[in-house]
PyMOL Python script that loads the backbone (N, CA, C, O; Angstrom):
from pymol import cmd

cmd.read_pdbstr("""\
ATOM      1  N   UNK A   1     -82.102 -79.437  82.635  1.00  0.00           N
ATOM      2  CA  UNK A   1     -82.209 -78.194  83.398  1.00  0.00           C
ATOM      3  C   UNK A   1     -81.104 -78.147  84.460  1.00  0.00           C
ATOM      4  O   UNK A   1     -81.004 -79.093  85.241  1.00  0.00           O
ATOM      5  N   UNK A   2     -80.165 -76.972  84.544  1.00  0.00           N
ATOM      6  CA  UNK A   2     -79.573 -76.726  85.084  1.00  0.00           C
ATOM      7  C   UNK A   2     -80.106 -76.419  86.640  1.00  0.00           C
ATOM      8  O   UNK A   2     -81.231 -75.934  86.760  1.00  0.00           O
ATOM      9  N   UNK A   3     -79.183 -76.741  88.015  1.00  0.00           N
ATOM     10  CA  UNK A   3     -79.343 -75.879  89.237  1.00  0.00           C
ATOM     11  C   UNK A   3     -79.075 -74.971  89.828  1.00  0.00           C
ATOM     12  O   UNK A   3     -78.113 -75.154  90.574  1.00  0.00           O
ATOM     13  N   UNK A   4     -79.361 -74.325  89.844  1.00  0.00           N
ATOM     14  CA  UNK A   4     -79.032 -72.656  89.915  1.00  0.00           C
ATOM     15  C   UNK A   4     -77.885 -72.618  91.092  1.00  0.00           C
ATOM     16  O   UNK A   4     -77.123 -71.656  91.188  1.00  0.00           O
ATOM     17  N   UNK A   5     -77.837 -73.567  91.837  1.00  0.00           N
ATOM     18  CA  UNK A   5     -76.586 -73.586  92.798  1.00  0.00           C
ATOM     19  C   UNK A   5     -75.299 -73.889  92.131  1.00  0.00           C
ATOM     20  O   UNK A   5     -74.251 -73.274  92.328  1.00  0.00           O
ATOM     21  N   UNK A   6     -75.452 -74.801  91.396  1.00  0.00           N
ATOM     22  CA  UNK A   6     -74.340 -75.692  90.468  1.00  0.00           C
ATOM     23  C   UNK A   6     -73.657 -74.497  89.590  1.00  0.00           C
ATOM     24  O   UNK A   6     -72.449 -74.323  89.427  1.00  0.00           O
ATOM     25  N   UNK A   7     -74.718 -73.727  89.071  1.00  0.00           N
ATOM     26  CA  UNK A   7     -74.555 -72.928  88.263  1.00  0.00           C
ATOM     27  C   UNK A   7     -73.316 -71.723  88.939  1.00  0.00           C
ATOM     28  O   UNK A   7     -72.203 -71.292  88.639  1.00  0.00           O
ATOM     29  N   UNK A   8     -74.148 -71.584  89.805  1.00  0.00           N
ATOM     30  CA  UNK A   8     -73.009 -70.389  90.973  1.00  0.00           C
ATOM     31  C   UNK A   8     -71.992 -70.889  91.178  1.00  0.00           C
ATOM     32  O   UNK A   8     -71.101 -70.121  90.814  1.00  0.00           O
ATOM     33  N   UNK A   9     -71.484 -72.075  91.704  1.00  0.00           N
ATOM     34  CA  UNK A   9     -70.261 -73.015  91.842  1.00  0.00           C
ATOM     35  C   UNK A   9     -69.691 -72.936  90.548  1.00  0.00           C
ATOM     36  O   UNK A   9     -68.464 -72.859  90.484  1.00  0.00           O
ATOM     37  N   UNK A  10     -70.424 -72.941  89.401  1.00  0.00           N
ATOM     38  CA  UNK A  10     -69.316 -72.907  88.154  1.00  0.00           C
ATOM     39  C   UNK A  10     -68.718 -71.204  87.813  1.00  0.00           C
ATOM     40  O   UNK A  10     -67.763 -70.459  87.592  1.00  0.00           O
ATOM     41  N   UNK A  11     -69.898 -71.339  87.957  1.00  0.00           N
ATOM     42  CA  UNK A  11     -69.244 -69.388  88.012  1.00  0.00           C
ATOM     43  C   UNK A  11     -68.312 -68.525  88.575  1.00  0.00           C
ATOM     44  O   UNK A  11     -67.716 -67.568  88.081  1.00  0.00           O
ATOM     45  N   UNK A  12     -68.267 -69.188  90.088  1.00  0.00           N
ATOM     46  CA  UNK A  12     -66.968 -68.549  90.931  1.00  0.00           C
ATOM     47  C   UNK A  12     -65.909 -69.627  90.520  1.00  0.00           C
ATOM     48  O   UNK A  12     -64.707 -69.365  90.488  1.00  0.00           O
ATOM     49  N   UNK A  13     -66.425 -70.851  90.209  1.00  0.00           N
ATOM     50  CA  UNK A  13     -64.803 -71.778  89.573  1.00  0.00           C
ATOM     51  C   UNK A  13     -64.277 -70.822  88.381  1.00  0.00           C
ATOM     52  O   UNK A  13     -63.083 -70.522  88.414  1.00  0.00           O
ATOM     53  N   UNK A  14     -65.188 -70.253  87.187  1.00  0.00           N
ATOM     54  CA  UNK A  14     -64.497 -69.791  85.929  1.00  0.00           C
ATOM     55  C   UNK A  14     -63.760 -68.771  87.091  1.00  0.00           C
ATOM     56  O   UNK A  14     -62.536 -68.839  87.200  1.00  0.00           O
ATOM     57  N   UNK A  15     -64.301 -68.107  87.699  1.00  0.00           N
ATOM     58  CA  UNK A  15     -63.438 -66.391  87.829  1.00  0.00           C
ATOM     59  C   UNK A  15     -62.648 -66.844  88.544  1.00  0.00           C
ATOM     60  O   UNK A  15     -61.812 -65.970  88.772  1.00  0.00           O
ATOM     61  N   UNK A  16     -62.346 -68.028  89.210  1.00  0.00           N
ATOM     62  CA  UNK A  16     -60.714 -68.188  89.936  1.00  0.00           C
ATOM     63  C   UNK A  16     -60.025 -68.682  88.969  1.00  0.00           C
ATOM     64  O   UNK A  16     -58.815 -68.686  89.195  1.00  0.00           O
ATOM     65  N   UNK A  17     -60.426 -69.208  87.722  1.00  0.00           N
ATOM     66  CA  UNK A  17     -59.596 -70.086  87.109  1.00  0.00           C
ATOM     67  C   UNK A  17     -58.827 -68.776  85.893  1.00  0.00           C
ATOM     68  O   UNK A  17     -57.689 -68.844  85.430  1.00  0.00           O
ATOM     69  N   UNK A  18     -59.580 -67.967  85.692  1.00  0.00           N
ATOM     70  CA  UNK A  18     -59.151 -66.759  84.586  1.00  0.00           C
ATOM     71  C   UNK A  18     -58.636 -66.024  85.731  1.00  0.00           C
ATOM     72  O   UNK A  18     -57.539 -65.575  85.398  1.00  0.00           O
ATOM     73  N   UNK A  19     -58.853 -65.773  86.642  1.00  0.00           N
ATOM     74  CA  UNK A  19     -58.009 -64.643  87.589  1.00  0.00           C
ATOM     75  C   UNK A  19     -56.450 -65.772  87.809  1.00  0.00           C
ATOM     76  O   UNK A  19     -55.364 -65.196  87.749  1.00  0.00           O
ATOM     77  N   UNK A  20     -56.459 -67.123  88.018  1.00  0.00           N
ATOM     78  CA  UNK A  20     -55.107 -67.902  88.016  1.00  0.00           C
ATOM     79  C   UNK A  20     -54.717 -67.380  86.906  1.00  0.00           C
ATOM     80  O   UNK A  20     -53.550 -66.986  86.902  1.00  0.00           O
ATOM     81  N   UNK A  21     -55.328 -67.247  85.946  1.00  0.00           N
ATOM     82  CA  UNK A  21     -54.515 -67.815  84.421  1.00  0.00           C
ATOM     83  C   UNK A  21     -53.502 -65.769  84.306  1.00  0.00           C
ATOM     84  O   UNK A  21     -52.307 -65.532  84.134  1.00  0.00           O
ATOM     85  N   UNK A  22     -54.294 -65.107  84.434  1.00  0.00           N
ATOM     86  CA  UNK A  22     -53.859 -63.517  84.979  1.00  0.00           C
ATOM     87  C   UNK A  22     -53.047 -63.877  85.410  1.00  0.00           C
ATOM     88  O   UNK A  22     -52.160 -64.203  84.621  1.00  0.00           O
ATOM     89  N   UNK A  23     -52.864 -64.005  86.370  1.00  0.00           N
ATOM     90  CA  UNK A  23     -51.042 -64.012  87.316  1.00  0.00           C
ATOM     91  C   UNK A  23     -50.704 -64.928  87.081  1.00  0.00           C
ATOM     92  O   UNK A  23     -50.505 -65.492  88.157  1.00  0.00           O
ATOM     93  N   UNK A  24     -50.382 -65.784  86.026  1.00  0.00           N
ATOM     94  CA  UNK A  24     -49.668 -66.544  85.479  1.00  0.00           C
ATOM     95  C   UNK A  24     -48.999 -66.113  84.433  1.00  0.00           C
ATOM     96  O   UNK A  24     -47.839 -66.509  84.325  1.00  0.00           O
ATOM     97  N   UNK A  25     -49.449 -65.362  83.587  1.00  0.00           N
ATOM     98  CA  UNK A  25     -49.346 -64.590  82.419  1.00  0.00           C
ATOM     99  C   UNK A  25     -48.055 -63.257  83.087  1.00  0.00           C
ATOM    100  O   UNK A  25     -47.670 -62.348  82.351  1.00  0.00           O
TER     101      UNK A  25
END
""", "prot")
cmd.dss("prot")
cmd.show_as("cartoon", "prot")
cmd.util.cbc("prot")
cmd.orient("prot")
């Protein structure tokens, strides 16, 4: 079982990591 905090921390990690990968492109 996942922690719903952990979960949020991964979530704003994906959207900085695809918004990097955007202005990289």
């Amino acid at each position: 079982m996942k922690i719903r905090g952990i979960d949020n921390v991964d979530a704003k990690f994906n959207d900085l990591v695809e918004a990097s990968e955007k202005s990289l492109r």
